[in-house]
C-alpha positions as CSV (number, residue, x, y, z in Angstrom):
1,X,7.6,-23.8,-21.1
2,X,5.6,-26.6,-21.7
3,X,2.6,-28.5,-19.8
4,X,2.5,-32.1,-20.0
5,X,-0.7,-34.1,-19.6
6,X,0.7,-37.4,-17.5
7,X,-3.1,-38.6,-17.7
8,X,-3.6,-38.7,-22.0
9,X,0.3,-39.2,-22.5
10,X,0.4,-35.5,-24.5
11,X,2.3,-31.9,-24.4
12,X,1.4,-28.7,-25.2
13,X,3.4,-25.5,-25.1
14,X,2.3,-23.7,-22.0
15,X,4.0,-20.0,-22.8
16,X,6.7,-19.5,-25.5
17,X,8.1,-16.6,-23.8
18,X,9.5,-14.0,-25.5
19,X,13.3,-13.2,-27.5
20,X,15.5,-10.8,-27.0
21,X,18.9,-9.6,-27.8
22,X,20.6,-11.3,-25.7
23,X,18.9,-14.5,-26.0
24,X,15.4,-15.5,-24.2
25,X,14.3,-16.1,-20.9
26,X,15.4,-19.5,-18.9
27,X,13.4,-20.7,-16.0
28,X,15.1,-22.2,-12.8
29,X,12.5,-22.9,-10.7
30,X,8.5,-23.4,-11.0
31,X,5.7,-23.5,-7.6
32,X,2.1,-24.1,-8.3
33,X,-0.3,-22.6,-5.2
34,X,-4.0,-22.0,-5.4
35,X,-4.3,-22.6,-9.4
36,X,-1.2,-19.6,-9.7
37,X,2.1,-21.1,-11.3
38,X,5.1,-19.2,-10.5
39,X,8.4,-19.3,-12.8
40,X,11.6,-18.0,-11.7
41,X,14.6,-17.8,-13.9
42,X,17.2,-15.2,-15.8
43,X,16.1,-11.9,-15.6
44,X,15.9,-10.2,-18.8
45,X,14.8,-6.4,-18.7
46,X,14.9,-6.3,-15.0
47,X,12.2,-9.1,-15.1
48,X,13.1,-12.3,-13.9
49,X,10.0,-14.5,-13.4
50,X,6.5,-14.6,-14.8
51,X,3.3,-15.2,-12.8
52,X,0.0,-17.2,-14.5
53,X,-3.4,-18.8,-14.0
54,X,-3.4,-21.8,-13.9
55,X,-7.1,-22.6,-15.7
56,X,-6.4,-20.2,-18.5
57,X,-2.5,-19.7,-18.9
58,X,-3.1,-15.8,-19.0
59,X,0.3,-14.0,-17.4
60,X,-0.8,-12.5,-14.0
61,X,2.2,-10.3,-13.1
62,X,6.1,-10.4,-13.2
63,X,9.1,-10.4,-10.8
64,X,10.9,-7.2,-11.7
65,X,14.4,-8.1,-10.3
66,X,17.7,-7.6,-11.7
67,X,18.4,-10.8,-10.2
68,X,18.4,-14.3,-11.2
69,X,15.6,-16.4,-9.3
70,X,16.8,-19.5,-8.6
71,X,13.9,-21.0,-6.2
72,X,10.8,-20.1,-5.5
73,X,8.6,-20.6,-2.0
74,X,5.2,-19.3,-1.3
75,X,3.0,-19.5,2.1
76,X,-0.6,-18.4,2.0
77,X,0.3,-14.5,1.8
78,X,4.0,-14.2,0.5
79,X,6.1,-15.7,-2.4
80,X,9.9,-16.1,-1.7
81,X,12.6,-16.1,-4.5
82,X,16.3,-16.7,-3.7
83,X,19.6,-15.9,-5.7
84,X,22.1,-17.1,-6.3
85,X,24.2,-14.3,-4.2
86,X,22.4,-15.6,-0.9
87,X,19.5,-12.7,-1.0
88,X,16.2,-14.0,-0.9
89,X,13.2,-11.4,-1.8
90,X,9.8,-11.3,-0.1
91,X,7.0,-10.6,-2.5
92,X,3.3,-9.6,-1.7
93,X,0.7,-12.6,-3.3
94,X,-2.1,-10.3,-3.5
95,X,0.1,-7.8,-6.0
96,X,3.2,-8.9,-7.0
97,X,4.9,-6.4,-5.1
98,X,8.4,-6.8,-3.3
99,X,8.4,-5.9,0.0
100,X,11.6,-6.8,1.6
101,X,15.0,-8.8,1.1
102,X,16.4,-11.2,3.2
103,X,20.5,-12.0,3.2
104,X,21.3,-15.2,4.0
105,X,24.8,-15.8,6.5
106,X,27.7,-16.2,4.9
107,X,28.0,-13.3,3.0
108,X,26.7,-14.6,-0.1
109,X,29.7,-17.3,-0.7
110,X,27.2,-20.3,-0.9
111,X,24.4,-20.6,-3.4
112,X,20.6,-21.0,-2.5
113,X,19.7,-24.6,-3.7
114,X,16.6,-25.1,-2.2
115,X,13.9,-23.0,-0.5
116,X,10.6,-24.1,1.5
117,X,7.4,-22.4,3.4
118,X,5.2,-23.3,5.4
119,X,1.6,-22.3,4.5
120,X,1.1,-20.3,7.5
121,X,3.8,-18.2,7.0
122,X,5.9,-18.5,10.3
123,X,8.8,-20.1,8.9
124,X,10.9,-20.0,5.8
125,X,14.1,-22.6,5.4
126,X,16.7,-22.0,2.6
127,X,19.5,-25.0,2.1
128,X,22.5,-23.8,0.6
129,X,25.5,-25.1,-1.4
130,X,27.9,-25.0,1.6
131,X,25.6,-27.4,3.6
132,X,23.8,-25.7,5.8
133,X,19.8,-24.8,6.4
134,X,18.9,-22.1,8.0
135,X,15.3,-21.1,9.2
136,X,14.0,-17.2,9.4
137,X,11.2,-17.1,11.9
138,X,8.1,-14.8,11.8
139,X,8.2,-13.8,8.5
140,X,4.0,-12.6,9.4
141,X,5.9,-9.6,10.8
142,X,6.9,-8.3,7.2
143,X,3.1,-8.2,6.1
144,X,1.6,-6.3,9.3
């Protein structure tokens, strides 16, 4: 991953991430909130996303998942990542910790492509690949 200076023209190598046997990590989908960058992507060893500060590029958490993220969202109190299957998963901000899933209608036949919050949490919107957005209301409930 790699953070680019826009204002001094210049890039530096953010996190190298790590290699396994398979091959290493991709990432699909970045969200900066607060100074915290989340990064979605494959999920190698049931992690599939990393979590960092912002100021000193030290690795916060992870997103165990056997799933792929493919988008992320965050409101002032949850993160959201979305598959590729149609599932999106609900995580806590304050620990990293999933605390529900969401599937999407139609049954998982069409592909999350984008995915958006608003900051105080009422609403979540997912597009996906068969056209369509479709809103989930009071996601507040899922933290009480």
């Amino acid at each position: 991953m790699q953070e680019i200076n826009l204002g001094r023209h210049i890039s530096s190598t953010f996190y190298s991430g790590t290699r396994k046997l398979l091959g290493k990590q991709m990432f699909y989908s970045l969200e900066i909130h607060d100074g915290i960058l989340y990064a979605g992507g494959s999920s190698v060893d049931a992690t599939a996303g990393k979590i960092f500060s912002l100021p000193n590029k030290a690795v916060l958490g992870s997103f165990s998942t056997g799933f792929d993220i493919q988008r992320i969202a965050t409101n002032n109190d949850l993160i959201f990542t979305a598959t590729k299957c149609g599932i999106i998963e609900v995580w806590l901000k304050e620990r990293f910790t999933r605390i529900a899933s969401i599937k999407t209608v139609g049954g998982g036949h069409a592909k999350i492509t984008s995915l958006a919050a608003d900051m105080d949490g009422g609403l979540l919107f997912a597009g996906s690949s068969d056209g369509r957005i479709q809103v989930n209301i009071t996601i507040s409930v899922l933290i009480s």
